[in-house]
N, C-alpha and C positions, 0 to 999 in steps of 0.2 A: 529201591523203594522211593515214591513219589512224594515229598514232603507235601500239606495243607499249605496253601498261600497265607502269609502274614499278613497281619493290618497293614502293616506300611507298604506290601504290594498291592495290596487291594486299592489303599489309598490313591497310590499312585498312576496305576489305572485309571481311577475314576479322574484323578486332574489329566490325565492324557487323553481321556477321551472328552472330555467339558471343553477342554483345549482346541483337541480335533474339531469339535461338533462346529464351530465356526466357520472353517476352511473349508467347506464341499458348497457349492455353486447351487446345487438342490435348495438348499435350505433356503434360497429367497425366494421358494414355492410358497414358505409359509407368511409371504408378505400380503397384504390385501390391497385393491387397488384404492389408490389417495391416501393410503399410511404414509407418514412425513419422513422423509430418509436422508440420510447424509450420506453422501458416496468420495470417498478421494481415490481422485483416477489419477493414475502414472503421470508427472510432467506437470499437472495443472492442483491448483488449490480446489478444493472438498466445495464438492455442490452440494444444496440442499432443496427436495424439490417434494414432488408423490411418487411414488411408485405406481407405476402402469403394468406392465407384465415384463417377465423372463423369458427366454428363449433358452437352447442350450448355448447360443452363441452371442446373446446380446438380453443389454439392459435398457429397458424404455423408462425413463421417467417424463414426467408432466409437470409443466411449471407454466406460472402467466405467459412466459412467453412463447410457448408451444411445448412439444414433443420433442426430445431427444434420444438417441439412443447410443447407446456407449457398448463398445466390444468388451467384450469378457476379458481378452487379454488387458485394458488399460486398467480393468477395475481392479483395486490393493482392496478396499475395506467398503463395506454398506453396514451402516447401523440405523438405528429404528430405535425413536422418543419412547420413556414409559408413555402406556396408554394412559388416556383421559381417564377411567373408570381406579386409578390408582387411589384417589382421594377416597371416594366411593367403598376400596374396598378395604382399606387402612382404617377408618372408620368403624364398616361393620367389625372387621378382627379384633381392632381397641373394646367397641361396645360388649362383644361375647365376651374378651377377657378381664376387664372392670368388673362386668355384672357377677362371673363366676367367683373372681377373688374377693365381692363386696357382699355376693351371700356365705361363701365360703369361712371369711373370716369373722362375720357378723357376731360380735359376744355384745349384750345388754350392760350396760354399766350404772351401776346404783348411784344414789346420790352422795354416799361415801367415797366412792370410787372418784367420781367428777369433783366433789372437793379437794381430793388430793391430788389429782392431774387433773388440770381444767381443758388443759390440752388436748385429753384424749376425749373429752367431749365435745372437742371444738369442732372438730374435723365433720365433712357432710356424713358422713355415717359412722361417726361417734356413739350419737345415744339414740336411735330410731329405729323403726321394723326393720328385719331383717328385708323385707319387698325396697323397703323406700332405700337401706344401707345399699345394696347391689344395684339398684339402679344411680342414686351417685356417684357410685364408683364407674356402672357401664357410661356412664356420660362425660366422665372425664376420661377415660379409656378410649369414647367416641371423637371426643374431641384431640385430643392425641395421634390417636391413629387417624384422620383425614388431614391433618398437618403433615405428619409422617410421608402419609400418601400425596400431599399438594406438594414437596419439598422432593418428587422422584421426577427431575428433570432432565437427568443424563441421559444419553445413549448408550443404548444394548447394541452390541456387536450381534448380527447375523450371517457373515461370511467377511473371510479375510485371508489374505494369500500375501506371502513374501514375508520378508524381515518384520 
């Protein structure tokens, strides 16, 4: 009898294949031309240029001082900057999630209430409509999330081969 796969196979799988998904040569199909790339090729220290196209045998990038092209075999690793649109979307996701936990938690607070915590009236959606509480909170949410999103300056791995 065929035992059900356990979580921890399942898990594990899935890091083996997130792992894989990097090391197949296809994948810098999904690069566009003039996306900023970092490449370390065998022997030499990591260039950073645009990307021009793929071959099945060869890599072209674009830099001020021309066109190069780099054999598959030299290439270890090409990674690719978060996109520009990172802040942009850090932002919207902050905004939606401020606004939903600013109308969500919205309770009206009487004036007995704010005499005994002045605190919990202090805050921007303390003692105000529920419209005006969620949108305070999506503005600080907003503001959050495109920090968030300005602060993704690493490189993402898109193919890698060897040690």
């Amino acid at each position: 009898m065929v035992e059900p796969p356990t979580l921890r196979t399942m898990v594990l799988v899935l890091l083996l294949t997130a792992v894989g998904s990097a090391s197949d040569w296809s994948d810098l199909n999904r690069l566009r031309p003039g996306e900023a790339v970092r490449v370390e090729v065998a022997g030499k220290s990591a260039v950073t240029a645009s990307f021009a196209a793929v071959t099945l045998e060869v890599l072209r990038l674009a830099s001020k001082k021309g066109q190069m092209d780099l054999p598959r075999a030299s290439v270890r690793r090409v990674e690719r900057r978060c996109g520009a649109s990172a802040p942009w979307i850090g932002a919207a996701v902050g905004f939606v999630g401020g606004l939903a936990l600013g109308y969500s938690t919205y309770t009206r607070k009487t004036a007995d209430e704010c005499a005994r915590d002045p605190y919990a009236c202090a805050i921007p959606a303390g003692n105000t409509s529920k419209g005006a509480s969620a949108a305070a909170l999506g503005a600080l949410g907003a503001a959050a999330g495109a920090l968030a999103g300005r602060l993704c300056t690493r490189w993402q791995p898109v193919y890698a081969t060897g040690p």
